[in-house]
C-alpha positions, -999 to +999 in steps of 0.1 A: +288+128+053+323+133+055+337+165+076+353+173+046+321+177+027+306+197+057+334+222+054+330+223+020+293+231+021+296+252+056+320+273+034+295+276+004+269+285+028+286+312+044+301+329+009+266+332-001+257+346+031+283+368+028+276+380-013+243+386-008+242+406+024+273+428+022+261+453-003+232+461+016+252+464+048+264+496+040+255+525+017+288+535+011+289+504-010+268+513-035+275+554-030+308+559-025+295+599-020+273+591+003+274+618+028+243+613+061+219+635+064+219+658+095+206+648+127+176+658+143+193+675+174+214+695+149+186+708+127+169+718+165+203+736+177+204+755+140+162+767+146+176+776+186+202+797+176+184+814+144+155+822+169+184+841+195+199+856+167+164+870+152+172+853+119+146+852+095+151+829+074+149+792+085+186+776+082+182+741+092+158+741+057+191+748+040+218+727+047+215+688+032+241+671+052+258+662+086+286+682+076+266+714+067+252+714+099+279+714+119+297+742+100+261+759+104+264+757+137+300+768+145+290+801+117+257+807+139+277+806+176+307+829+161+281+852+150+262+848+185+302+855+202+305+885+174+270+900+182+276+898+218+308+909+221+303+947+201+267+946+212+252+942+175 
């Protein structure tokens, strides 16, 4: 076999490769709204700060995304700073 040929079927090989395993290399291929779920440590920090706060509710149930959480978060620690602050 020629090296041409090689390089022709080395470059066949690889664009197959390629096709068939890009799409499932990424969601944001086939989702371009894809948005990840929060992260275990996050959902913990929410139920922490909740249980200082003497929140009721469960928060971390609420929020669907990595995003969510961390505005959670930042909310539950200003009200923690707010509560401590004027003694609430």
């Amino acid at each position: 076999m020629t090296q041409q040929a090689l390089n022709g079927m080395l470059t066949i090989m690889l664009a197959k490769f390629l096709l068939n395993d890009l799409p499932h290399a990424s969601g944001l291929l086939a989702n371009p709204d894809y948005e990840p779920p929060p992260t275990g440590p996050q959902l913990h920090y929410i139920a922490v700060l909740c249980q200082r706060l003497k929140i009721k509710t469960p928060y971390e149930e609420q929020v669907k995304t990595k995003g969510e959480a961390g505005r959670m978060i930042r909310e539950l620690q200003a009200e923690e700073k707010y509560r401590r602050k004027h003694r609430v």
